[in-house]
N, C-alpha and C positions, 0 to 999 in steps of 0.2 A: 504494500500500500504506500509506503514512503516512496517507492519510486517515481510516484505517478503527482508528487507534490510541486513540482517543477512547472514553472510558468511553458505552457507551447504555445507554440505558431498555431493559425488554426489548419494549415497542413498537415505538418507533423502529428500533429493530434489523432487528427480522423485515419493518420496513417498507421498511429498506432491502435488507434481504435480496431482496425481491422486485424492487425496482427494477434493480439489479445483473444478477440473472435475465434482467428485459428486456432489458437491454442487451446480455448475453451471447447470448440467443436473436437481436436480429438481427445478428449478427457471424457465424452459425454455420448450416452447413447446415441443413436444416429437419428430415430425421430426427435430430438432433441431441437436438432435445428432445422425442424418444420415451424418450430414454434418463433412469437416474436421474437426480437433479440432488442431488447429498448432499452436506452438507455436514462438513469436516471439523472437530475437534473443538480448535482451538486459539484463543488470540486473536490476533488482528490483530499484533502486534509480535511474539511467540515464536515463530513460522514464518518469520519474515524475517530469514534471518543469512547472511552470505557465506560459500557454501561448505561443503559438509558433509565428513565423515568420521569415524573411530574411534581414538583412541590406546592403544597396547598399555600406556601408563601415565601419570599424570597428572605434571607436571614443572612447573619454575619457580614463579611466583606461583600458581597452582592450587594446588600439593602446599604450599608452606608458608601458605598460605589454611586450608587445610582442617588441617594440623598444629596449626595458631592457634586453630582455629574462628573462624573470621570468615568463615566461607560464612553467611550468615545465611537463615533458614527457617523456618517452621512446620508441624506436619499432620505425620502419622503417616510412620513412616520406608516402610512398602508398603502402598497401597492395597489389602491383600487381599480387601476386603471385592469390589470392582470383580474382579480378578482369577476370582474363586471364582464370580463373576455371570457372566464370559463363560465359563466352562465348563460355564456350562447354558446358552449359547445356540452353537448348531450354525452355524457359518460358512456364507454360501452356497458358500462355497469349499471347505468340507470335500470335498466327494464329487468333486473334480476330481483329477485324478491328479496329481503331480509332475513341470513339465516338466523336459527334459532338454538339456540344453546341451551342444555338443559341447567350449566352450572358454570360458574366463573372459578377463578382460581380460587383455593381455598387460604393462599397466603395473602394477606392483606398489606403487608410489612412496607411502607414505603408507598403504598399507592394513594396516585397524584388525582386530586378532583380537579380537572382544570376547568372548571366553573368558577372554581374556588382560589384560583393562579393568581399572581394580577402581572400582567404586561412589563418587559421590562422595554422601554425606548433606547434606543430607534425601535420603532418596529418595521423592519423591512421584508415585507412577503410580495415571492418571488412566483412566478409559473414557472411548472417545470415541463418535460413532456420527453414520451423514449423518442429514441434516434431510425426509429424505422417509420417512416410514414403511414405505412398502412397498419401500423399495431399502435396508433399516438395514444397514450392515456395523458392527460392533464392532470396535475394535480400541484397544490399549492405549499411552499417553504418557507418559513420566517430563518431568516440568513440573520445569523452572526454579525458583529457591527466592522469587525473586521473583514469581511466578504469581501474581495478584488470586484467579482463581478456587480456591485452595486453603485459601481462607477461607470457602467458601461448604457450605449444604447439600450438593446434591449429590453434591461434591466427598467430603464427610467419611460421607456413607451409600453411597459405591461405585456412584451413579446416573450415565447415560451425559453426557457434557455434548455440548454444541453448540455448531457451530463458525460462522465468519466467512464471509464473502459471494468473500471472495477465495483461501480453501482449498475452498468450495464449488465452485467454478470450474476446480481442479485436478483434484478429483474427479471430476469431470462429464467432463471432456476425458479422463479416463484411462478410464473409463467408456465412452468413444465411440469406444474401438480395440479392435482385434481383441483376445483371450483369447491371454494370453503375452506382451503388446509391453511392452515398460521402462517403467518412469519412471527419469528421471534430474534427480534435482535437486540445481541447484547452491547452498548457502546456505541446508542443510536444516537448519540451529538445531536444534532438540531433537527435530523429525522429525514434523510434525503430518501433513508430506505424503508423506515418505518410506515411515511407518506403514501407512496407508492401502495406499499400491502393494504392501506386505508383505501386507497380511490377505487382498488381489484374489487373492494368489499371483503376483504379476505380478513379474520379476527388478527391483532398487532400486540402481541407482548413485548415490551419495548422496558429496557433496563439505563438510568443512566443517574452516575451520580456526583452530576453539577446541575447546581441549582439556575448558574443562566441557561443550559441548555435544554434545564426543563420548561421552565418560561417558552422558550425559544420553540419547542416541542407539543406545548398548547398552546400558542399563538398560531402554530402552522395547523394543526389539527381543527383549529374554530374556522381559521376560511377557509378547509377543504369542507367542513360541512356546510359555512354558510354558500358556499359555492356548488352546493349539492354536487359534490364530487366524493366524498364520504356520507357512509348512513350510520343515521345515532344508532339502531339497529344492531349494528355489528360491533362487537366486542374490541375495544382499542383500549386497554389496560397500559398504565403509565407508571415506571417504580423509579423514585428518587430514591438510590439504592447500588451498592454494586454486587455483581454478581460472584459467588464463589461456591466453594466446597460441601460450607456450612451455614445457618443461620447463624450473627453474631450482631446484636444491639446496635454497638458502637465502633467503629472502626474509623481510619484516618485514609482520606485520600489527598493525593497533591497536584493542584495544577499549577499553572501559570498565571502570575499575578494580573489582576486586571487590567490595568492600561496592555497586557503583552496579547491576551486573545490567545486565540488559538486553544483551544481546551481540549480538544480532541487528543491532545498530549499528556490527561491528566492518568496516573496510576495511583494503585495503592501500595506501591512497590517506591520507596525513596530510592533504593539502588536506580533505578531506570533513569534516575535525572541527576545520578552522580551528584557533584557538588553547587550545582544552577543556584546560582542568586535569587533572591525575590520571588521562591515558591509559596504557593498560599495553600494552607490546610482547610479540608472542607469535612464535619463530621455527619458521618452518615450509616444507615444500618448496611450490614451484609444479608445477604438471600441467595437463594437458592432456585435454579429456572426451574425442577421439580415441585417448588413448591406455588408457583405463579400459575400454570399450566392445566387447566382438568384434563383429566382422564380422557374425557368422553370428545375431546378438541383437537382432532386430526392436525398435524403439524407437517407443512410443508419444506419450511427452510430456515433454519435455524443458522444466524451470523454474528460472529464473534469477532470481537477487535477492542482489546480489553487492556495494550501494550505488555504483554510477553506474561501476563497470567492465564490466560486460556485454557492451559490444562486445570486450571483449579475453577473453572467455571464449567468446564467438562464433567467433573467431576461430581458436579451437583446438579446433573439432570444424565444422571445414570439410569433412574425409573424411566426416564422420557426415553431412552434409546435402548431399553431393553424390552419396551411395547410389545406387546403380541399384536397380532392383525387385529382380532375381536376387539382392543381397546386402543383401536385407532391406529395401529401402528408406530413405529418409528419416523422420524425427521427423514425425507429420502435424502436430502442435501445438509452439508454441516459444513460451510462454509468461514475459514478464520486466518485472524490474522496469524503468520508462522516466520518472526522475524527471528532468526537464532540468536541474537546479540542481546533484543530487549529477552527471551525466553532466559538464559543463563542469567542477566542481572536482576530478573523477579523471583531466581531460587528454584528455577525449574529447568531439567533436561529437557535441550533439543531433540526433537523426535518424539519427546512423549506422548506428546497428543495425538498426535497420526500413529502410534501403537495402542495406543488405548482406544478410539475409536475402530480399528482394524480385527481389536478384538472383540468389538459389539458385529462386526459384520459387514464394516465400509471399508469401503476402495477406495483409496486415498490419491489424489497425484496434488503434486508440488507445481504451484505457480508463481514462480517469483518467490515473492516474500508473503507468498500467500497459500494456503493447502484448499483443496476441494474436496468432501469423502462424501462419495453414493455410495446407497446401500439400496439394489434391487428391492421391489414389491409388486 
């Protein structure tokens, strides 16, 4: 995923967009790439945070951040303009019913009422839309105040933007499961890929534990509904939370101080930022993806990007990929980050992950700095 953090041309881009593609297509069954291939609408760093979820209120260095004004931003406080554009385009998901779940997760620990959120300003919400034209879903992002692209045309005429070669790949994968299976991702940052599983109508367990990116997370989530591009209908659970092994109260995460942005860098792991200046502690419960998930909630794609603890969020949705068919099955994709440098500084062997899932049942190949495991169904 770091690799793809690099400012491109919009050449080079689309050139490696394609290369990506290839490599994706041979890692992947063959009807595979009958299906879309869309790309989601973020960049490369603002999709990659540890851990999603929602806070019912913004606290600590966030609230006197924003008290200060030193949340630093530009660009219009709402995208209306974007907004008002997706309610003239009809969702291919408009005309599917509402599904119906018998039961929500039974862990509560962390979950976000974003009724109950309040806005942190800028607020910049963006249209996104995949990269194949005949598969376009639209749907809606509240970008980070740091976001390059909120400097751009598009961005300021309400035009759709396009996404990364490694949120195309999410899409695709969610895309290539049955109609109703989950996404769950863990380290949903401001929700480039969370979004997305909302507009399919597809239920979204979503883990993240910074409090701007929760904000951030139900801001984008309120104009994909009022943009009837999401239904309140379907299950879109939000954990201000990170994820791991075990349930644990209180635990300490580290990001990047406020004027620096960028949070998608934050871990629970101090080794990972070595000696960095000006890190800011954020406190927040641990959880478990087992314990967020019913039983009875088919799960399509589960994505991880957690900076180099992975295996210990593996670990805690052991019941989720040891599924029988009868109760839903297993995740067919388990898609995560696999950087070896941040894995050995969070206290965890390279390779563990891709053996520990291999011995649930999945086919694992390496992409990059990144792993993909299918498990046939």
């Amino acid at each position: 995923m770091k690799s793809f953090r690099l400012a491109l041309s919009t050449c080079s881009f689309f050139a490696l967009v394609n290369v990506f593609r290839a490599q994706l297509r041979s890692v992947l069954p063959t009807s595979f790439g009958r299906r879309g291939r869309d790309g989601d609408q973020h960049l490369s760093w603002a999709f990659f945070a540890p851990n999603l979820g929602v806070t019912t209120k913004l606290t600590g260095s966030e609230g006197s951040a924003i008290a200060s004004g030193r949340w630093r931003g530009g660009g219009q406080d709402t995208n209306t303009a974007a907004i008002h554009a997706a309610k003239q385009v009809t969702s291919r998901a408009d005309s599917k019913p509402a599904a119906k779940w018998s039961s929500v997760g039974s862990g509560s620990v962390g979950l976000v009422d974003c009724n109950a959120t309040a806005t942190v300003p800028p607020v910049n919400v963006g249209r996104m839309t995949s990269s194949v034209p005949d598969e376009a879903q639209h749907y809606f992002v509240s970008f980070g105040w740091w976001e390059p692209r909120l400097k751009r045309p598009n961005f300021r005429a309400g035009r759709p933007l396009q996404g990364n070669p490694t949120v195309t790949t999410i899409q695709t994968l969610l895309r290539d499961t049955a109609d109703g299976a989950a996404l769950v991702d863990v380290g949903a940052n401001v929700g480039f890929m969370a979004m997305f599983g909302a507009s399919l109508r597809r239920p979204v367990f979503a883990i993240d534990p910074i409090s701007y990116d929760i904000a951030k997370l139900c801001e984008g989530y309120k104009a994909n509904l009022d943009g009837r591009v999401a239904a309140p209908g379907i299950p879109f659970r939000l954990f201000h939370a990170a994820a791991g092994p075990e349930y644990a109260p209180n635990i300490t995460v580290l990001r990047n101080a406020d004027e620096v942005g960028y949070f998608d860098q934050s871990s629970v792991s101090a080794e990972v930022f070595g000696n960095r200046a000006g890190m800011v502690e954020e406190r927040i419960p641990m959880i478990t993806v087992d314990s967020i998930v019913p039983e009875d909630v088919p799960v399509g794609v589960v994505k991880i990007d957690v900076q180099g603890v992975e295996h210990g969020v593996l670990l805690g949705m052991d019941r989720l990929l040891s599924r029988e068919t009868d109760t839903g099955g297993p995740p067919k994709y388990v898609f995560f980050e696999d950087d070896d440098t941040a894995v050995r500084q969070a206290g965890y062997r390279p390779g563990e992950s891709r053996e520990f899932l291999q011995e649930h049942g999945y086919r694992c190949d390496r992409m990059g700095h990144d792993t993909l495991c299918t498990k046939d169904q």
